[in-house]
C-alpha positions as CSV (number, residue, x, y, z in Angstrom):
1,X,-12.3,18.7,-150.9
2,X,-15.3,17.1,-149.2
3,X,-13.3,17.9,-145.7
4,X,-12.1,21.1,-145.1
5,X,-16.0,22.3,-146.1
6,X,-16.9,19.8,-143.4
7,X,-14.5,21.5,-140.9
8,X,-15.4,24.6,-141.3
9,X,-18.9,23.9,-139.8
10,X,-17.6,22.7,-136.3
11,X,-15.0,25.7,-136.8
12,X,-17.7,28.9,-137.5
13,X,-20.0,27.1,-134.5
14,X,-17.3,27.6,-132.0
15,X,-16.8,31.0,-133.3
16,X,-20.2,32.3,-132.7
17,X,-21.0,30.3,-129.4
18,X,-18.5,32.1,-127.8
19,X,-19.2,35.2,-130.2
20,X,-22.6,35.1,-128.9
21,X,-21.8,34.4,-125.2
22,X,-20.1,37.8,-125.1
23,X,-22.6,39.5,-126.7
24,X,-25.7,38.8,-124.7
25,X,-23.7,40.5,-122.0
26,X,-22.6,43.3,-123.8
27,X,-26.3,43.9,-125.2
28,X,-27.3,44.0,-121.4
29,X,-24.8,46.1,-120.5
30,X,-24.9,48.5,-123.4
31,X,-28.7,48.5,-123.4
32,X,-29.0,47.2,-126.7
33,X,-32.0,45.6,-126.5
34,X,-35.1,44.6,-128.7
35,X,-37.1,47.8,-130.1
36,X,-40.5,48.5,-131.4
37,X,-39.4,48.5,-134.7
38,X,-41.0,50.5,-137.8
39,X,-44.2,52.7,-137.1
40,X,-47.1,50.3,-136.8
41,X,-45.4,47.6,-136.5
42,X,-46.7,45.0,-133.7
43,X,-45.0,43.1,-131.6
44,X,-43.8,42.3,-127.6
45,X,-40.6,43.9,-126.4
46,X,-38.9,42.0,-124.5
47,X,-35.7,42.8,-122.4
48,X,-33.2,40.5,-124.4
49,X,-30.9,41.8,-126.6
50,X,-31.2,41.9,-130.8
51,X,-27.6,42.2,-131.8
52,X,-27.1,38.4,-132.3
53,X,-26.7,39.2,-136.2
54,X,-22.8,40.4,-135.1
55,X,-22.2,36.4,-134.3
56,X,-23.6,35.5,-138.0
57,X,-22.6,37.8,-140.1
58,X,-19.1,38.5,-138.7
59,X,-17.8,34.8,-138.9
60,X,-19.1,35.1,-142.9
61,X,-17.9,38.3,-143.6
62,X,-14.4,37.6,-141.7
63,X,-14.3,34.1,-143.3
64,X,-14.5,35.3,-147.3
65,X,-12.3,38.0,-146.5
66,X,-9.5,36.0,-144.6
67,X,-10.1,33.2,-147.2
68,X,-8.8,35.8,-149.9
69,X,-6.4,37.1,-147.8
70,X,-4.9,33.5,-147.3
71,X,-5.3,32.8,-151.2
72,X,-2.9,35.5,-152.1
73,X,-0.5,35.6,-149.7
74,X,0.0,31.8,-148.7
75,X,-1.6,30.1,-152.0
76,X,1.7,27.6,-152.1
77,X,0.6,26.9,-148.3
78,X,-3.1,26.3,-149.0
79,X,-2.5,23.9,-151.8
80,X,0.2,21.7,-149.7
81,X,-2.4,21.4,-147.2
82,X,-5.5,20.5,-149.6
83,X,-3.8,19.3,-152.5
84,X,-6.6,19.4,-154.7
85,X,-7.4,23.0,-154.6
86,X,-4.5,23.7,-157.3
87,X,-7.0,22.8,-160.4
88,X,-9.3,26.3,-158.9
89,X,-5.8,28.3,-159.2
90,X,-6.8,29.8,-162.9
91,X,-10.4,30.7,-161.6
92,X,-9.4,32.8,-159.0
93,X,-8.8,35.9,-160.5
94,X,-12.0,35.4,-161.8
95,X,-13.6,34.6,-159.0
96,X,-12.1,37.0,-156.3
97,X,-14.2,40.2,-157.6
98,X,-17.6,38.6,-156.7
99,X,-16.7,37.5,-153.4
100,X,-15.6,40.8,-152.8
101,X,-18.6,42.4,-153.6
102,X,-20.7,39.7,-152.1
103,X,-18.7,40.4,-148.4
104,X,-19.3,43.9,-149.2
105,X,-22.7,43.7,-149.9
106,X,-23.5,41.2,-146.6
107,X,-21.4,44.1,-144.5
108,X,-23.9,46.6,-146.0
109,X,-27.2,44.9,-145.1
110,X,-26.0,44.0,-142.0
111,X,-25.2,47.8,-140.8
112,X,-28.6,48.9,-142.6
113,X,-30.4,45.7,-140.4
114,X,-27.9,47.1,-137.3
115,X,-29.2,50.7,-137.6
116,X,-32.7,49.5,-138.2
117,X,-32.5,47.4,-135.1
118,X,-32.0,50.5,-132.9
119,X,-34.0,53.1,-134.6
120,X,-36.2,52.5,-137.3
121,X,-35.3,52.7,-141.0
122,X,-38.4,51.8,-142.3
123,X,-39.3,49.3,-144.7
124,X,-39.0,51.3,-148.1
125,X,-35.4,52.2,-147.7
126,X,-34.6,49.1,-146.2
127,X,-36.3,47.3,-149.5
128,X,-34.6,50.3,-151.8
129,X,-31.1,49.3,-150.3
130,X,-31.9,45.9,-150.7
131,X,-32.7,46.7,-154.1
132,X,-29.5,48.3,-155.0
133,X,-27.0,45.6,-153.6
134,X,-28.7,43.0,-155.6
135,X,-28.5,44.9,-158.8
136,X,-25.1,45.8,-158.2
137,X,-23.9,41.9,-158.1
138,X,-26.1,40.8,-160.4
139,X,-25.3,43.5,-163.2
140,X,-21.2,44.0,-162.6
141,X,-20.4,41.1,-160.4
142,X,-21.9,38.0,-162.9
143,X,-24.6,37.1,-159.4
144,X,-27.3,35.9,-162.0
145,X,-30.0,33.0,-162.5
146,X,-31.4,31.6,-165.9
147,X,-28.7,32.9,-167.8
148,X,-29.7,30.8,-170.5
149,X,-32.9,32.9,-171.3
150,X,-31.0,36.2,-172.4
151,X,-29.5,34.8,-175.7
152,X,-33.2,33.2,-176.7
153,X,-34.7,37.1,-175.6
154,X,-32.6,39.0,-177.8
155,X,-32.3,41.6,-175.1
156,X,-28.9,40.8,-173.5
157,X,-28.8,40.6,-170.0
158,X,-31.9,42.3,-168.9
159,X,-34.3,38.9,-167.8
160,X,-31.9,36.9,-166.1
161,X,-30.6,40.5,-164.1
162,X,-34.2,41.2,-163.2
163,X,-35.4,37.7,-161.8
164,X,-32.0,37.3,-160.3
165,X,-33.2,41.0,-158.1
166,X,-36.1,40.0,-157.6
167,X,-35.1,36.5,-156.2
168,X,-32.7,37.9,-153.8
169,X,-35.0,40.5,-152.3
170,X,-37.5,37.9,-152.1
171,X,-35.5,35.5,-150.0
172,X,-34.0,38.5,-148.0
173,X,-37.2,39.5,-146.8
174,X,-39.0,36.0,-146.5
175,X,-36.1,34.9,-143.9
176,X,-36.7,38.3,-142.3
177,X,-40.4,37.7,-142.5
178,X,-39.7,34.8,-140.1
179,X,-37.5,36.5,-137.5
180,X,-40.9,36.2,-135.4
181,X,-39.9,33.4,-132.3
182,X,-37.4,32.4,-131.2
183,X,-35.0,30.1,-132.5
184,X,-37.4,30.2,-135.5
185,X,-35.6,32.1,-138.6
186,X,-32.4,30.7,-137.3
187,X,-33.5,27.0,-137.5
188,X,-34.8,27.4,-140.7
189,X,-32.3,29.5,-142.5
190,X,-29.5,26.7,-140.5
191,X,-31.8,23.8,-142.1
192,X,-32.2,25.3,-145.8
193,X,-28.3,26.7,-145.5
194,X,-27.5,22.7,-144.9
195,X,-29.7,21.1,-147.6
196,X,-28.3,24.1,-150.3
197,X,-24.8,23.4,-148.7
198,X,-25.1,19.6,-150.0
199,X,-26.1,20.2,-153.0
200,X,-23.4,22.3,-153.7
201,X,-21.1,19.3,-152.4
202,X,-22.8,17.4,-154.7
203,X,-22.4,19.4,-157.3
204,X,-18.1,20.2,-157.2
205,X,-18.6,23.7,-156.0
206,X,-16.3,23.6,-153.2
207,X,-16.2,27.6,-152.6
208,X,-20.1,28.0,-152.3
209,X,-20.5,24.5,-150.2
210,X,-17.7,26.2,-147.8
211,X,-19.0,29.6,-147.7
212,X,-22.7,27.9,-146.9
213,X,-20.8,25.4,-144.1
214,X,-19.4,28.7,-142.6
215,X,-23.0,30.6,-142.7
216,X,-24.4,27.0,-141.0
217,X,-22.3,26.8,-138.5
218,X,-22.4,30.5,-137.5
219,X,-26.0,30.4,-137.0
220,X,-25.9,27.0,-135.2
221,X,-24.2,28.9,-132.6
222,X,-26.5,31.4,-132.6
223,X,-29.0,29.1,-132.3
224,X,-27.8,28.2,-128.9
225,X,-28.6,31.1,-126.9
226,X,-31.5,31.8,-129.3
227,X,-33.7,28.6,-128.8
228,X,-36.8,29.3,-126.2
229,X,-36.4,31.3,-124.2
230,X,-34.2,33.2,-126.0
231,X,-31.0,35.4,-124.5
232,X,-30.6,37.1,-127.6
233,X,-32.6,37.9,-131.0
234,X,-30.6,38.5,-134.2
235,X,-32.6,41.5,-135.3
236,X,-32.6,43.0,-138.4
237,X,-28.6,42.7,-138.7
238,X,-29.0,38.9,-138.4
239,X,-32.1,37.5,-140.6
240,X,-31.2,40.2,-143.4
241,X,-27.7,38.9,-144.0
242,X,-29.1,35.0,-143.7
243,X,-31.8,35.9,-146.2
244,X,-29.3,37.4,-148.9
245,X,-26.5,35.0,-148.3
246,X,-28.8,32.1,-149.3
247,X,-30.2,34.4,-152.2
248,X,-27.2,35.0,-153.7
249,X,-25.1,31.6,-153.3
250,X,-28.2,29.8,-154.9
251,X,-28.0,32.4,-157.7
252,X,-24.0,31.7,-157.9
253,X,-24.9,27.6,-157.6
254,X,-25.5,25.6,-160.7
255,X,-28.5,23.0,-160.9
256,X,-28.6,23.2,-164.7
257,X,-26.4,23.5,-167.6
258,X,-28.7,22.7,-170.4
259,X,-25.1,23.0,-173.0
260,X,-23.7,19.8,-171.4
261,X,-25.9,16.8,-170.3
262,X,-25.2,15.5,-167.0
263,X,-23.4,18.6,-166.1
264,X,-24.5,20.5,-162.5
265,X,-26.7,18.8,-160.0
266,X,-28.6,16.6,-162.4
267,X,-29.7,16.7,-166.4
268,X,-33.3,17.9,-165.7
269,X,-34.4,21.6,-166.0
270,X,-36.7,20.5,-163.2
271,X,-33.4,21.0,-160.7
272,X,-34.2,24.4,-161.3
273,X,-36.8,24.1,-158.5
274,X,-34.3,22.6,-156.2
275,X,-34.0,26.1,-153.9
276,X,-37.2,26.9,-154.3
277,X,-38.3,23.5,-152.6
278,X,-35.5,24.3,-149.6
279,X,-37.0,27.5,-149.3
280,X,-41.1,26.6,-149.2
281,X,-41.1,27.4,-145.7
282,X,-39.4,30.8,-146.0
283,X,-41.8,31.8,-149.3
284,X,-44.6,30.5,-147.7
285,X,-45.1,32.2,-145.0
286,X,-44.2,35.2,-146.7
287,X,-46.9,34.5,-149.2
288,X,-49.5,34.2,-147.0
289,X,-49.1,36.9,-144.8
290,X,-48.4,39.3,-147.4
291,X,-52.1,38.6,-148.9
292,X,-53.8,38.7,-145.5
293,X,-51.9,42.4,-144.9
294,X,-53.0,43.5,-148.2
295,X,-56.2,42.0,-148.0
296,X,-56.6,44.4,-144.8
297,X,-56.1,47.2,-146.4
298,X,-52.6,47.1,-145.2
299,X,-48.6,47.2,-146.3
300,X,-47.3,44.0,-146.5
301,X,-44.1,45.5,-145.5
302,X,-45.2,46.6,-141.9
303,X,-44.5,43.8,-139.5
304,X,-47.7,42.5,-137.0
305,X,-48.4,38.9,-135.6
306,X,-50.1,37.1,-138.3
307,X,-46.8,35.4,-139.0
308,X,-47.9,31.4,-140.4
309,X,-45.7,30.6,-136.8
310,X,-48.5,33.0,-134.9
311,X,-51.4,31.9,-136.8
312,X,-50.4,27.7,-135.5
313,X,-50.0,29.1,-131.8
314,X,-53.6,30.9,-132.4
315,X,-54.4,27.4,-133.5
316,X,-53.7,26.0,-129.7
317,X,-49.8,25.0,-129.9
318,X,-47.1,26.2,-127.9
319,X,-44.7,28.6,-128.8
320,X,-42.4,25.4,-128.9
321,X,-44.4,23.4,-130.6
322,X,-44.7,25.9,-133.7
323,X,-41.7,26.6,-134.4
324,X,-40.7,22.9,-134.2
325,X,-43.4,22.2,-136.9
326,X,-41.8,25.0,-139.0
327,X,-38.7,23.5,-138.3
328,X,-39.6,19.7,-139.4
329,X,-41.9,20.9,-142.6
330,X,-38.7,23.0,-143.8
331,X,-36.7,19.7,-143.0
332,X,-38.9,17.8,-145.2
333,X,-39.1,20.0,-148.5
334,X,-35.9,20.3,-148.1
335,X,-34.7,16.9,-148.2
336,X,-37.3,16.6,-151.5
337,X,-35.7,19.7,-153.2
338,X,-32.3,17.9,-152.7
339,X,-33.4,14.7,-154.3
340,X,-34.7,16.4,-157.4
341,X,-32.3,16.8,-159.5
342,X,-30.9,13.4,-159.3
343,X,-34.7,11.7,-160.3
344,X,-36.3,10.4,-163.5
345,X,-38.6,13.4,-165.1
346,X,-41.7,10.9,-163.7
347,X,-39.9,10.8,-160.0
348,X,-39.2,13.9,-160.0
349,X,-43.1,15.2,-160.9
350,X,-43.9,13.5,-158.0
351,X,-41.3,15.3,-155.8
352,X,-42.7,18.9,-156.9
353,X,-46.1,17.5,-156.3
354,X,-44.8,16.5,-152.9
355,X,-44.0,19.5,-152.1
356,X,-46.9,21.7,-153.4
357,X,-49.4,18.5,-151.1
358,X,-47.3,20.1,-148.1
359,X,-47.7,23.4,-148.7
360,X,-51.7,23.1,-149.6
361,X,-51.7,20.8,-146.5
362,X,-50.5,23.8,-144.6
363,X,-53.7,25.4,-145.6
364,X,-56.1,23.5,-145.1
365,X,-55.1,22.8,-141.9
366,X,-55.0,26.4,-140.9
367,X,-58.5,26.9,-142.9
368,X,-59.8,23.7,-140.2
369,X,-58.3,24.8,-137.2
370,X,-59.6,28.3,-137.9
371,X,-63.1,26.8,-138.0
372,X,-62.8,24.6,-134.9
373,X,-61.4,27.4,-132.9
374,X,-64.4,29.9,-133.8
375,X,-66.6,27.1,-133.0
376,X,-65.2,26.4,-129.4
377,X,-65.3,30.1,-129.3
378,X,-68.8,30.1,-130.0
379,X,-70.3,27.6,-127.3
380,X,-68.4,29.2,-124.8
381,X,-70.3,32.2,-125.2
């Protein structure tokens, strides 16, 4: 089965290089182009166009809904091809609902993202639709994390619906957060989209691994218009729909399953941290520039340029430069998040520690540089 996920990376990259090709001259000729955005908000308009999300969220939406197409209508074909796909046959039925409601709800954030792109929505609705979509797969459509602290609660469903919310409008927004460069959201959503694609391989879950090799190889192309200088931004439509793809298919992956030992990606409740490790970058920077907005007095919701990619350009690197730091830090957490689950309870301590040395590295850094800069500032005067 390992494969026809494999394939279907090379497959959804060719799809959305030339998907992307035709849309940077559509958005020229059409005038869609990049847009202040919400009231407040700042940021540079540039004359490039920010309806790239049509070449990322097309190929995933079109993928899960010709995959279910093809399941019911040529199943007996499918299975001659990939033999082994007849032991998933009683599961579908099962199975089919979600992905449904998971295309639909992608489709939905990416017209919300779409219409946001060329006229402001504003953040609250944006964050009240976001809101709703996850509730709705989480409560009717079994999209849910820790399930296994309901039954101990005594209040059914309620914790594990309510973290599984808040995780995916967390992730939604921290992969919008860093729609700030270019090629930046898209390298780092490609890089954790790869790491949470192997564990899934790692794991047996064929569906998710494919559906994450599709989402890969879809921004990939992307990516190749959208490194610096960029010929096209994804907008709204774009880092939304990468944001709540990886929410929910971490929420539908399993790194535990404390009823079986050995079962999932490892024995360990500490595989539970396995996303959040492949996502430090992501929650990082939404972290920290949430705390300096509301420290200012402002919402954390109303975009400026104190992004942690803008703060390491204030810091004296290039454009380039930043977003390949981003790029190599997200690269290394998530190659420790993959690990983690496999590792001794002592090995895998270390790993988490790892990861939080990065992060606090980050920091202090930025906390060094900030001082060095003011003091260069200083003499000059």
């Amino acid at each position: 089965m390992v494969w026809p996920v494999l394939v279907l990376l090379p497959v959804a990259f060719i799809v959305s290089v030339i998907l992307t090709m035709f849309l940077v001259r559509v958005g020229h000729g059409l005038g869609t182009l990049d847009s202040p955005g919400a009231s407040g908000h700042a940021k540079a308009i540039r004359q490039v166009p920010n309806i790239g999300g049509i070449a990322i969220a097309w190929p995933l939406i079109g993928a899960m809904l010709g995959g279910l197409v093809l399941v019911f209508v040529a199943w007996d074909f499918l299975v001659s091809i990939v033999p082994s796909l007849e032991a998933y046959e009683a599961r579908l039925d099962d199975t089919t609902p979600t992905v449904l409601a998971f295309a639909i709800g992608v489709l939905v954030l990416h017209v919300m993202g779409f219409i946001d792109d060329r006229r402001s929505v504003g953040p609250w609705p944006k964050l009240l639709v976001q809101v709703g979509v996850a509730a709705a797969l989480s409560i009717w459509f079994d999209v849910r994390l820790l399930r296994m602290i309901d039954e101990p609660l005594g209040i059914g469903s309620v914790p594990s619906v309510i973290i599984t919310v808040v995780w995916i409008v967390i992730i939604t927004n921290a992969i919008n957060f860093l729609d700030n460069m270019d090629g930046l959201a898209g390298g780092v959503g490609a890089i954790a989209g790869l790491f949470l694609m192997t564990a899934a391989l790692l794991n047996d879950q064929w569906f998710i691994a494919a559906t994450l090799a599709v989402l890969v190889g879809s921004i990939a192309g992307f990516l190749v218009f959208n490194m610096p200088p960029a010929k096209i931004f994804m907008g709204d439509s774009g880092s939304l729909v990468i944001g709540f793809a990886l929410a929910v298919l971490v929420a539908r992956t399993t790194f535990y399953n404390p009823e079986e030992n050995g079962t999932g990606l490892g024995s360990g409740w500490y595989g539970l941290f396995m996303p959040v490790a492949i996502l430090a970058v992501p929650l990082y920077d939404l972290v920290t520039v949430s705390v300096l907005r509301i420290c200012q007095g402002r919402s954390p919701l109303v975009g400026d340029q104190q992004h942690y990619s803008h703060r390491l350009v204030s810091r004296g690197l290039s454009p380039r430069g930043a977003v390949l730091v981003i790029w190599c830090v997200a690269a290394v957490t998530g190659i420790a998040g993959v690990s983690l689950a496999h590792l001794a309870p002592w090995q895998a301590i270390l790993v988490g520690v790892q990861v939080v040395l990065i992060l606090v590295m980050l920091g202090v850094l930025e906390h060094a540089s900030r001082g060095a800069t003011v003091g260069r500032r200083d003499e000059q005067r």
